[in-house]
C-alpha positions in Angstrom: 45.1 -39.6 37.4 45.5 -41.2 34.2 42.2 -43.4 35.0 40.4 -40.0 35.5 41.6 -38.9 32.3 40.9 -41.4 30.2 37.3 -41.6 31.4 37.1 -37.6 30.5 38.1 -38.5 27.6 36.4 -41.0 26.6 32.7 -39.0 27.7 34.1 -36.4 25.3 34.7 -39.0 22.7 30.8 -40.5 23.2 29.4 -36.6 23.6 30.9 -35.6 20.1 29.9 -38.8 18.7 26.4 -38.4 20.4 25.9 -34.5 19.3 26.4 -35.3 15.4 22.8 -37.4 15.6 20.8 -34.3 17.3 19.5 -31.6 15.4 18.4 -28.2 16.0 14.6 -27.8 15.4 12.2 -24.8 16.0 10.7 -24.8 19.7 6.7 -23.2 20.4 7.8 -20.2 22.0 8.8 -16.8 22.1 7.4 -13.5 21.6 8.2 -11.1 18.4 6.9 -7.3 18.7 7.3 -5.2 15.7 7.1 -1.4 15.4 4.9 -0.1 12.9 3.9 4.0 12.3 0.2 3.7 11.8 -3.0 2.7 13.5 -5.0 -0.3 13.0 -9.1 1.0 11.7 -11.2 -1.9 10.8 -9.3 -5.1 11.0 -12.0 -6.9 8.9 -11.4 -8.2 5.1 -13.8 -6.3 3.9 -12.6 -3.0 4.3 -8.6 -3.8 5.2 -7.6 -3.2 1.8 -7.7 0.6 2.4 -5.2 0.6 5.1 -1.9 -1.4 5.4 -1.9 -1.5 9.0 -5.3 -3.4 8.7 -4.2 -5.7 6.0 -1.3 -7.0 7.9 -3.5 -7.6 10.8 -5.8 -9.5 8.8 -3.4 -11.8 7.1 -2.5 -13.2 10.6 -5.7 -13.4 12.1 -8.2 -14.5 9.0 -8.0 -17.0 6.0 -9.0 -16.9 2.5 -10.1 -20.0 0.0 -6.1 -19.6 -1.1 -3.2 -17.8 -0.2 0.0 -16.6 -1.7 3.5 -18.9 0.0 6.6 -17.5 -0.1 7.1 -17.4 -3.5 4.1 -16.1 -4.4 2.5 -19.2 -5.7 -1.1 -19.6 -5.0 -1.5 -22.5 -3.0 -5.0 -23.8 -1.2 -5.8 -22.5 2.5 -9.1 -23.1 3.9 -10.0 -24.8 0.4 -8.7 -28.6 0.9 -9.1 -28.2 -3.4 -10.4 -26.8 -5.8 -11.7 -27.0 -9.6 -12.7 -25.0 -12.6 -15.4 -26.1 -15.5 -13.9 -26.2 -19.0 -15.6 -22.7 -20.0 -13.5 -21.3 -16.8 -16.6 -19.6 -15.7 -17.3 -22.0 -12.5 -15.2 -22.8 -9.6 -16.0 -25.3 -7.1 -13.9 -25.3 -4.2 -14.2 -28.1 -1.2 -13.2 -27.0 2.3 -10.9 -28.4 4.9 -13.2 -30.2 7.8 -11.1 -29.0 10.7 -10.8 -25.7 10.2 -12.3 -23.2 13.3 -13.2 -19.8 14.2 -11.2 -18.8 17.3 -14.0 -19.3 19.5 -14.2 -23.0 18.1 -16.9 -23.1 15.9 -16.4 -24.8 12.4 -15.8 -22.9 9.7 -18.1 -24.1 6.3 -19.5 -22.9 3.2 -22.0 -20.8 4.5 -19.2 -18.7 6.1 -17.9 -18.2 2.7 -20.9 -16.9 1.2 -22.0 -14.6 3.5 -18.5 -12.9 3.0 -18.9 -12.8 -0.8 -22.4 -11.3 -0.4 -21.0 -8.5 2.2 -18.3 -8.3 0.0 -20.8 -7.0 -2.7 -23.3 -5.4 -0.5 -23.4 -1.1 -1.6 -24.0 0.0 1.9 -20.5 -1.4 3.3 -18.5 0.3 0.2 -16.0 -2.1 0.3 -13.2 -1.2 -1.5 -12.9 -4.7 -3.5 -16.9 -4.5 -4.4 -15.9 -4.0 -8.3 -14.0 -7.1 -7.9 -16.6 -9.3 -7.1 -19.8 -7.7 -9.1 -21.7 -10.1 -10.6 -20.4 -13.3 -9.3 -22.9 -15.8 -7.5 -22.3 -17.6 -5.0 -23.9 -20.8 -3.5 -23.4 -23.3 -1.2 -23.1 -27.0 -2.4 -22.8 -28.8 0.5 -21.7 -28.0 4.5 -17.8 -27.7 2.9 -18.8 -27.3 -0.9 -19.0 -23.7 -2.0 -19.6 -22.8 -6.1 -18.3 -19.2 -7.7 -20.0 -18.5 -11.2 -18.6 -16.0 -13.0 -20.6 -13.8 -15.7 -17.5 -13.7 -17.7 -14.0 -15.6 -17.8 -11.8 -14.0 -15.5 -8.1 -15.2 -15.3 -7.1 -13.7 -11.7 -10.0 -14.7 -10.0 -7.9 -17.3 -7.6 -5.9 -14.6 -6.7 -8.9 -12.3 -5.7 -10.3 -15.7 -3.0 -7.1 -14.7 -1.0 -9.4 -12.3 1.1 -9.9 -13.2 4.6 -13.6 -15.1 5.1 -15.7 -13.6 8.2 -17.6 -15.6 10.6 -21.5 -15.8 9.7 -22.8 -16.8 13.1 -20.7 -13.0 15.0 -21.5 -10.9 12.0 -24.7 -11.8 10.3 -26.9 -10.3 13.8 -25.4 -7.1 12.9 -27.2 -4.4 10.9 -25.2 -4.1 8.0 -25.3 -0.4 8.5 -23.6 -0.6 11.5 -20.8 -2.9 10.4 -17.8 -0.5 10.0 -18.9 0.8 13.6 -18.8 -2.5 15.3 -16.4 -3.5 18.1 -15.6 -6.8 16.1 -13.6 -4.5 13.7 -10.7 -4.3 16.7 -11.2 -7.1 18.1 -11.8 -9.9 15.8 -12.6 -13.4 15.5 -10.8 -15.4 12.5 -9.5 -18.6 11.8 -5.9 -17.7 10.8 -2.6 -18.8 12.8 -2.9 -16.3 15.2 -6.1 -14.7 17.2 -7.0 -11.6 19.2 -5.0 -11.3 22.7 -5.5 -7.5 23.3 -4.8 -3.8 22.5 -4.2 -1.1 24.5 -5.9 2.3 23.7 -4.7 5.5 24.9 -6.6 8.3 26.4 -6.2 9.9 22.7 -7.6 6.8 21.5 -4.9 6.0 19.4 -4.0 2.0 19.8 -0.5 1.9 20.9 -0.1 -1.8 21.2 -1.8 -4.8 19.8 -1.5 -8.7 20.7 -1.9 -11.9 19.3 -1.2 -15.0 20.6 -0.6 -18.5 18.8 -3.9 -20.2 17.2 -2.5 -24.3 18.6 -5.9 -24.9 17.0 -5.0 -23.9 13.6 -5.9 -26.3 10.9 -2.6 -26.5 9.1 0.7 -25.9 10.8 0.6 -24.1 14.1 3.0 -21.4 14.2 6.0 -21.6 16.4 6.2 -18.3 18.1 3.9 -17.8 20.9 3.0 -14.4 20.7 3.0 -11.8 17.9 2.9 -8.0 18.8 2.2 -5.0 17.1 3.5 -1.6 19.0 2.6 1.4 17.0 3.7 4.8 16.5 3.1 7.8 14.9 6.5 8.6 13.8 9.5 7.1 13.2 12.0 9.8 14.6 12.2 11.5 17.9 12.4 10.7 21.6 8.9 9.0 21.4 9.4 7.4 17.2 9.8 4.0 15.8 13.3 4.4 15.4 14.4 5.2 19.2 12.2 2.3 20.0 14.5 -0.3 17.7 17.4 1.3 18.7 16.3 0.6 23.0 15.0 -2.7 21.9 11.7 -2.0 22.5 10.6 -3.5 19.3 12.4 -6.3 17.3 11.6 -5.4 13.7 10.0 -2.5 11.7 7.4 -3.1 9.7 9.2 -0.8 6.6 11.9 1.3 6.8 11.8 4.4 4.4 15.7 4.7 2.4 16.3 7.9 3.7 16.3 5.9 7.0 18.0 3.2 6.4 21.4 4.0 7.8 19.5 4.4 11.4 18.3 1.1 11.5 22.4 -0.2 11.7 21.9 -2.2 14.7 23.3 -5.3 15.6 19.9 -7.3 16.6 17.9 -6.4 13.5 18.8 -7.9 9.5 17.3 -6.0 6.1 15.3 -7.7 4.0 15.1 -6.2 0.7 11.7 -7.5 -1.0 10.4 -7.8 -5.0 6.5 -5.6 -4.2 4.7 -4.6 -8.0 3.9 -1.3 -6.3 4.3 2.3 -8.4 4.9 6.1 -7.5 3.2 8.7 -9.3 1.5 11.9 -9.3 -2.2 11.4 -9.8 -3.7 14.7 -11.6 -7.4 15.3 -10.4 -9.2 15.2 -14.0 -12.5 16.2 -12.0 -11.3 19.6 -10.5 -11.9 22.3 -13.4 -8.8 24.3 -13.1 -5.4 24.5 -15.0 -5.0 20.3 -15.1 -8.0 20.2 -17.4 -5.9 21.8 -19.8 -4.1 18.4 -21.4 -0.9 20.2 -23.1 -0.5 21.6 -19.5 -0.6 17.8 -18.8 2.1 17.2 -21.2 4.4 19.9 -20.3 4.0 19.0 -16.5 5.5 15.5 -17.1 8.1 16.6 -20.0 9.9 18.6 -17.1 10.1 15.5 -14.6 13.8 14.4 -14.6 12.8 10.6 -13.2 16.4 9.4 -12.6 17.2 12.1 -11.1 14.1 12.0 -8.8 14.8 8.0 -7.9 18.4 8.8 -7.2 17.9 11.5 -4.0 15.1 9.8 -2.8 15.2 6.2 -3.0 19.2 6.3 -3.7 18.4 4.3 -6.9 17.0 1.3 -4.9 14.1 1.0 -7.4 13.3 1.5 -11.0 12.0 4.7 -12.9 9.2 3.7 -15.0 6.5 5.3 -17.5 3.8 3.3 -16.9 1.4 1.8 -14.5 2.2 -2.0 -15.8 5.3 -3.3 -14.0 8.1 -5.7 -14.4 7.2 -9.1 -14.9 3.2 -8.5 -15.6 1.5 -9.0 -18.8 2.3 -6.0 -21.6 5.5 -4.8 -19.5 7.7 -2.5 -22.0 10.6 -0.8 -21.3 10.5 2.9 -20.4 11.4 5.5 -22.2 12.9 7.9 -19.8 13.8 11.6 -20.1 15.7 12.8 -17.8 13.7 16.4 -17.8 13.2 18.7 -21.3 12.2 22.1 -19.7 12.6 23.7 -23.4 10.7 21.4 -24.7 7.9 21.7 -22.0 8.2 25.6 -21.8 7.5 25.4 -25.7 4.1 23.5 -25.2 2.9 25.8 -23.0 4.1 29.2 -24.6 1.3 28.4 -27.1 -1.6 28.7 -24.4 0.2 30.0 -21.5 1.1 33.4 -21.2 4.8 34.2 -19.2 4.6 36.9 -16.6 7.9 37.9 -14.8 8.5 37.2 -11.4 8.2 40.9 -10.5 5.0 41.2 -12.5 3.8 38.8 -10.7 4.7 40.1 -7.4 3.4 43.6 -8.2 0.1 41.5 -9.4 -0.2 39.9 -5.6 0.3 43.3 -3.9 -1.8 45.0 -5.4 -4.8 42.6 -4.8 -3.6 42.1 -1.2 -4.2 46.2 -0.9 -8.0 46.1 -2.6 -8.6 43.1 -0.7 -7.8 44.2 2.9 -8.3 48.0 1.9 -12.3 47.2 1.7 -12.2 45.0 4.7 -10.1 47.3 7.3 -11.6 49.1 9.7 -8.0 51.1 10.9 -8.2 54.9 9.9 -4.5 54.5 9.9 -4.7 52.2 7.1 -2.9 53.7 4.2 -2.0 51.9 1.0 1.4 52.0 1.4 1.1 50.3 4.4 -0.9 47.6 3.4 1.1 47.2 0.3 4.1 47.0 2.8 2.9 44.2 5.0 1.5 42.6 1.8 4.7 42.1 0.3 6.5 41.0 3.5 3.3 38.1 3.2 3.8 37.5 -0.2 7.3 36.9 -0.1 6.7 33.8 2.1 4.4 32.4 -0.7 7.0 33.0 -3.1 10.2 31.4 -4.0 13.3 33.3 -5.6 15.0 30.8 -7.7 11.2 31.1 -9.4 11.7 33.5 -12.5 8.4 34.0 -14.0 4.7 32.7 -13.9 2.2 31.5 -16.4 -1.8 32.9 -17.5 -3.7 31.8 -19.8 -6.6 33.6 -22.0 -9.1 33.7 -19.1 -6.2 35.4 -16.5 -5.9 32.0 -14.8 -2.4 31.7 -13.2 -0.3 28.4 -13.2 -1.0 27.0 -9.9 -1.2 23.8 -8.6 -1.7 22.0 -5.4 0.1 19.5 -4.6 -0.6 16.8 -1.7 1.0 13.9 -0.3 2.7 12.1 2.5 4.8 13.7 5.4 6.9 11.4 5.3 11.3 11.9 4.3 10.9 9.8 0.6 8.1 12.2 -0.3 9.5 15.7 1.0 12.2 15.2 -1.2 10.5 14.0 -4.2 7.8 16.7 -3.7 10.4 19.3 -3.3 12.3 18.3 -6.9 8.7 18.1 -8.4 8.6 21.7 -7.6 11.6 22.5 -8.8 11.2 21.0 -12.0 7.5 22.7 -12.3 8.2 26.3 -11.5 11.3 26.0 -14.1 8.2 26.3 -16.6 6.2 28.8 -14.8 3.7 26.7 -12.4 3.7 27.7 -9.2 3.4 24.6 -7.1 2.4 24.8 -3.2 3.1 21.4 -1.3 0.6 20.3 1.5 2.5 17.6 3.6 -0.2 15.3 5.7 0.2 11.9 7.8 -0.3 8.8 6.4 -3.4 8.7 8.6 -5.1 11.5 7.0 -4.2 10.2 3.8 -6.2 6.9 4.0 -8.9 9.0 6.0 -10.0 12.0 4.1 -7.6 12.7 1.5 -8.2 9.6 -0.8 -11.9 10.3 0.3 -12.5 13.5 -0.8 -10.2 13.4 -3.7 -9.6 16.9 -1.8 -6.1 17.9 -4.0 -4.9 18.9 -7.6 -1.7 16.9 -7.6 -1.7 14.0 -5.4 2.3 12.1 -5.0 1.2 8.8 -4.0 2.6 5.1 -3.6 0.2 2.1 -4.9 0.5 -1.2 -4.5 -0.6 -3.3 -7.4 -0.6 -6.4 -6.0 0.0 -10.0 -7.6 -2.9 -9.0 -10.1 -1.8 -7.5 -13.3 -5.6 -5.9 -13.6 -5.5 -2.5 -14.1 -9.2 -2.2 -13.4 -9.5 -1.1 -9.8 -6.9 1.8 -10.7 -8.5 3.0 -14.1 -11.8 2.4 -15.1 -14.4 4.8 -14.7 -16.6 3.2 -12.1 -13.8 3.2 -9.9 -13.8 7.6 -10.3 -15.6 7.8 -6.6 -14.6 6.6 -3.5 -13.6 3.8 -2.3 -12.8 3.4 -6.0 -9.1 3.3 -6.6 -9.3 5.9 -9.6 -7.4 8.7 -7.9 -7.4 10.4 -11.3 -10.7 10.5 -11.9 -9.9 9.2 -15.5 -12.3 8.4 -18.1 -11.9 7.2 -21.1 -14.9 4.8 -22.7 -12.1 2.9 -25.4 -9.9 2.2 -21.9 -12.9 0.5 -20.3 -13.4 -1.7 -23.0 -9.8 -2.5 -22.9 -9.9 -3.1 -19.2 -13.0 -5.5 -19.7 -11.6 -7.3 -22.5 -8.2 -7.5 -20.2 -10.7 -9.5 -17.6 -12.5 -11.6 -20.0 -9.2 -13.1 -21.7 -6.6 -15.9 -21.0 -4.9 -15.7 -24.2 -1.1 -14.3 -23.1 -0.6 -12.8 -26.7 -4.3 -11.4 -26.6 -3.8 -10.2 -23.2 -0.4 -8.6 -24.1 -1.6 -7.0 -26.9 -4.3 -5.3 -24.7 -2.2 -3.9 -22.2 0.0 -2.5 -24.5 -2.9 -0.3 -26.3 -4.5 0.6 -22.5 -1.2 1.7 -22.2 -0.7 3.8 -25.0 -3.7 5.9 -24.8 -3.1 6.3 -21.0 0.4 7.8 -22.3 -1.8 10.3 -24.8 -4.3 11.1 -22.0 -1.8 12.0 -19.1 -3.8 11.7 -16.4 -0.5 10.7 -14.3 3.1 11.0 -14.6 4.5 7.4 -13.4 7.7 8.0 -11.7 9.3 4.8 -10.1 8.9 1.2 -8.3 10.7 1.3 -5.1 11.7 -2.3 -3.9 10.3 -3.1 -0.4 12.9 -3.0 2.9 11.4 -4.6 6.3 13.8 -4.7 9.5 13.6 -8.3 10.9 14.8 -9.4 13.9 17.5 -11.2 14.5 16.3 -13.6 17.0 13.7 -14.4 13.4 14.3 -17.6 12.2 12.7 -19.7 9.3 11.7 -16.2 7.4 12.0 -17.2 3.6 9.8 -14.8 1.6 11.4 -13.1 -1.6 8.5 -11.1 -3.6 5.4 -9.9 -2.0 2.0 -8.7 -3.9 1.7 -6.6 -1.0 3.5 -5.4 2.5 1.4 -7.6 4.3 2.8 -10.8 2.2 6.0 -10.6 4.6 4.0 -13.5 6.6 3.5 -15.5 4.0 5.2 -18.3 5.9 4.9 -16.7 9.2 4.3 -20.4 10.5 7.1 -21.6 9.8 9.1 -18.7 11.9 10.3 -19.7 15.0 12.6 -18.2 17.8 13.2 -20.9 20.8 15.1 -23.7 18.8 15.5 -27.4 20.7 17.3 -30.4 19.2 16.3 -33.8 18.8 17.4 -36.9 18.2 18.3 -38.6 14.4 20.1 -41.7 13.6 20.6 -42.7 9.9 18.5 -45.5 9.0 
C-alpha cells in the first residue's frame, strides 16, 4: 500500500505543479439574452437615434469611422487612421482593408459617403441631419474618404461614431421608401455581431431578436456566440421583464428603473451603476399659446419645484439635482443653485397677473358651465338643472383634488391649467405626482397624462402634442447644446422639445461649434446658459446615474461611463462566458 500511496502522491505533487502554468482564458461560446421593455423600429443609423432600443441594436450590428472603448476614449474602428489639416477644417481618414458587410462584400469609401449623403438627405428626416449640414464628402481613393467642414467644429470625431450602411443593399432603394424597407429589421452591417432572426407576434410586436457572432469581423471577434434581445412591454406582472429575470428567462436587463431595484436581488444577475451625461426636465411648449407663454408664470412654475426633494423619492438620491442643461464634467459646468421649493415666493409672482379664485369658486364656476353645456344639448324632458348640476358635481369632483385650495385667472378669464405628459413608467409617476403638488400649491391646476415609452418616441415627441412634457435626455459624449436648443431644431425630428427661440442663443450655439479655445468655449456656455436661466423654457431637475442588470455568467465587462445606454457594449468583444485554460511557462 505504501507504493500505491506514494505514486498518488506524487501525481498530486506533478498536478499542482502542472495547474500553476495553465491559465483560464475566454472560450467562443455561449449565448447571453437580455430583457429589454421596448421594441426595435428602424435598426438603421440613420434614424436609430430616436429610439434606444434601435441604437443598442445598431452598435452591435454596424460600425462607424470611430467608436467610443470603455472609457470613453475615441479610438479608430473601420478607419485604420486618421488626420486633420492645420486649419481643422479637413479630415482624411484611411480605412481598414479587411473589413466586410455580413454578406461578405468589402466595405470602402464609397460606403461611407453614401451614408453621409443619406445622412443629409431632407426626405429621410434623420434626426442627426443638423449635425452633418454642410459638410462634403468625397472619396479619395477605394479606402480614402475626405470630410470638409464649412467651419471648425471640435466634436466632429465624436459625430463619425454613427453606424456606415451598405451602398450596394441600400442605394436601389427609392429614398422615399427607406424607413419602410424590410432592411430596417433585418439588417446587414459590418459590426461584431449580424442578423440571426426575430420573432414577430400576431400583434406584430417583435418579442425576440437574435444575433449571432460576426468570426469574420475585422478586429477582435467576440467571444460569445450568440447575443439575444427578448422584449417586453412591461417590466412587472405575470408576463413583465422582471418575472422573466427572476424564472431566468433572461440574463440581464437592459436598465433597471430605482424604484425597481430591490426586485432585481437575484443571485445570477450583478448591478452595474454607470457615469451617462443624460438630464431630466420638464420641457414647456413655447409654441402652444396658452398660460406658458406668459414668462413670470414660467418663473413661478420653477420657483415652486423643491429638486432635492424630487431626486430623493424618485431616484432615492442616486443622481444629482441640477439647474442646467450642461453637466458635470462638460465645458462651462457650474454648480447649481438649488432651492429646495419657495411657494411664497412663486405665489407672489403670480398674484401680480394671476387672479386667486377659491376652490369653491371654482367648483361653483365648473358646475355651472357643466349645466349650460349639457342643458342645450339634452334631449330628456326630465332634465332639470338641479339634476344636471347634481351629476355635474359628482363629475367634477373626479377632476378635482382636495388638498387644492384655490385656482388662478388672469385678465382674459384664462384659468391656470396645464397639461402635463410623460412616461408611464414608476420614476416618472412619482416625480409627476410631486410636480403637481408643488404646482397646485400656487394655484395651477395640473392634469398628468401617463403614456408608454412607445408612444412617446412615436407621436408624442412628433407632434409636440403637450404643454408640459417630463422627459429624460441623453446628452451624449458631445457637450453641443445645438441639437437640444437652437431654433432649427423647433420641428420634428429636431430635438428642441421647447420650441425655444432665442436669435443671441443661436449665435452662442454657433460660435460654441466654430471654437476650440477651452476658455473661449467656457465662456460661451456659461452666457447660453444664463439667458436660458432668464428665458425659462425648462425647469432642469436632475442627472440620474445609469443601472444595467448583468449577468453573472458575464465576464470581461469593463465599461465605467457611457455617452449613451447603448455604450454598455463598448467592449462587448472582449465579453466572454465559456472560459478554457491553456498552457504558460515563464520564459
Amino acid at each position: 500500500m505504501t507504493w500505491i500511496t506514494l505514486l498518488l502522491s506524487a501525481i498530486a505533487l506533478a498536478g499542482l505543479f502542472l495547474a500553476q502554468f495553465r491559465i483560464p482564458v475566454p472560450q467562443i461560446g455561449g449565448e447571453y439574452v437580455e430583457g429589454v421593455v421596448g421594441n426595435p423600429r428602424l435598426i438603421n443609423p440613420i434614424f436609430a437615434s430616436a429610439n434606444e432600443t434601435d441604437l443598442g441594436l445598431t452598435r452591435l450590428l454596424y460600425s462607424g469611422l470611430v467608436r467610443f472603448n470603455g472609457k470613453q476614449e475615441i479610438v479608430t474602428d473601420l478607419a485604420e487612421n486618421y488626420t486633420v489639416s492645420e486649419d481643422k477644417k479637413i479630415y482624411t481618414f484611411n480605412l481598414v482593408s479587411n473589413a466586410h458587410w455580413h454578406d461578405a462584400k468589402s466595405v470602402t469609401a464609397r460606403d461611407v459617403a453614401f451614408t453621409f449623403a443619406l445622412l443629409e438627405d431632407p426626405t429621410l428626416a434623420s434626426p442627426l441631419a443638423g449635425t452633418f449640414a454642410g459638410i462634403k464628402v468625397e472619396t479619395v481613393s477605394e479606402y480614402t474618404v475626405r470630410f470638409t467642414l464649412p467651419e471648425v467644429y471640435p466634436a466632429f470625431l465624436s459625430a463619425l461614431t454613427v453606424g456606415i450602411l451598405p451602398e450596394h443593399i441600400w442605394s436601389i432603394i427609392p429614398r422615399d421608401q427607406i424607413r419602410l424597407a424590410e432592411m430596417n429589421l433585418k439588417p446587414i452591417g459590418s459590426g461584431p455581431f449580424q442578423f440571426k432572426r426575430l420573432i414577430r407576434e400576431e400583434t406584430g410586436f417583435i418579442s425576440r431578436y437574435e444575433l449571432s457572432r460576426n468570426a469574420e469581423y475585422y478586429r477582435q471577434p467576440p467571444y460569445i456566440k450568440d447575443m439575444v434581445w427578448q422584449f417586453y412591454s412591461e417590466y412587472e406582472g405575470d408576463n413583465g421583464m422582471l418575472e422573466a429575470l427572476r424564472t431566468k428567462k433572461v440574463s440581464g436587463l437592459n436598465f433597471i428603473p430605482t424604484a425597481l431595484k430591490e426586485k432585481t436581488a437575484v443571485k445570477h444577475v450583478r448591478l452595474a451603476t454607470l457615469q451617462l451625461p443624460q438630464y431630466t426636465a420638464l420641457f414647456f411648449n413655447l409654441n402652444n399659446e396658452g398660460i406658458l407663454s406668459d414668462k413670470t408664470m414660467r418663473q413661478a412654475l420653477s420657483l415652486a419645484i423643491n429638486k432635492p426633494k424630487i431626486l430623493q423619492e424618485t431616484l432615492d438620491n442616486e443622481g444629482a439635482a441640477i439647474d442646467s442643461p450642461v453637466l458635470f464634467g462638460f465645458p462651462g459646468y457650474k454648480n447649481p443653485l438649488l432651492q429646495l421649493g419657495l411657494p411664497e415666493e412663486a405665489n407672489e409672482f403670480l398674484d401680480k397677473k394671476w387672479s386667486r379664485i377659491s376652490a369653491e369658486d371654482y367648483r361653483q364656476k365648473l358646475i355651472t358651465e357643466y349645466v349650460e353645456e349639457h342643458s342645450s344639448t339634452s334631449t330628456a324632458s326630465t332634465d332639470t338643472t338641479s339634476t344636471l348640476a347634481i351629476s355635474g358635481a359628482t363629475e367634477i369632483e373626479k377632476t378635482l383634488s382636495p388638498a387644492q385650495l384655490f385656482y388662478r385667472i388672469n385678465k382674459n378669464k384664462t384659468m391656470a391649467i396645464l397639461n402635463l405628459v410623460t412616461a408611464d413608467t414608476p420614476e416618472y409617476r412619482e416625480a409627476a405626482a410631486l410636480i403637481a403638488g408643488y404646482w397646485q400649491d400656487i394655484g395651477v391646476k395640473t392634469n398628468i397624462t401617463y403614456v408608454s415609452q412607445k408612444e412617446i418616441a412615436q407621436s408624442i415627441l412628433k407632434d409636440r402634442d403637450y404643454d408640459v412634457l417630463l422627459y429624460g435626455v441623453i446628452v451624449g459624449s458631445d457637450p453641443d447644446q445645438f441639437p437640444f436648443w437652437h431654433s432649427s431644431q423647433v420641428k420634428y425630428p429636431g430635438l428642441n422639445l421647447s420650441g425655444y427661440t432665442n436669435k443671441k442663443v443661436d449665435e452662442i450655439l454657433l460660435k460654441i461649434r466654430q471654437t476650440s479655445d477651452s476658455q473661449q468655449l467656457n465662456d460661451l456656455y456659461l452666457e447660453f446658459q444664463k439667458l436660458l436661466a432668464e428665458d425659462v423654457p425648462a425647469i432642469f431637475l436632475y442627472s440620474p446615474t445609469y443601472v444595467y442588470v448583468l449577468g453573472n455568467q458575464i465576464y470581461g465587462f469593463a465599461v465605467e461611463r457611457i455617452a449613451h445606454p447603448a455604450d454598455r457594449f463598448a467592449n462587448v468583444t472582449d465579453w466572454y462566458i465559456k472560459i478554457g485554460s491553456e498552457w504558460k511557462f515563464k520564459k
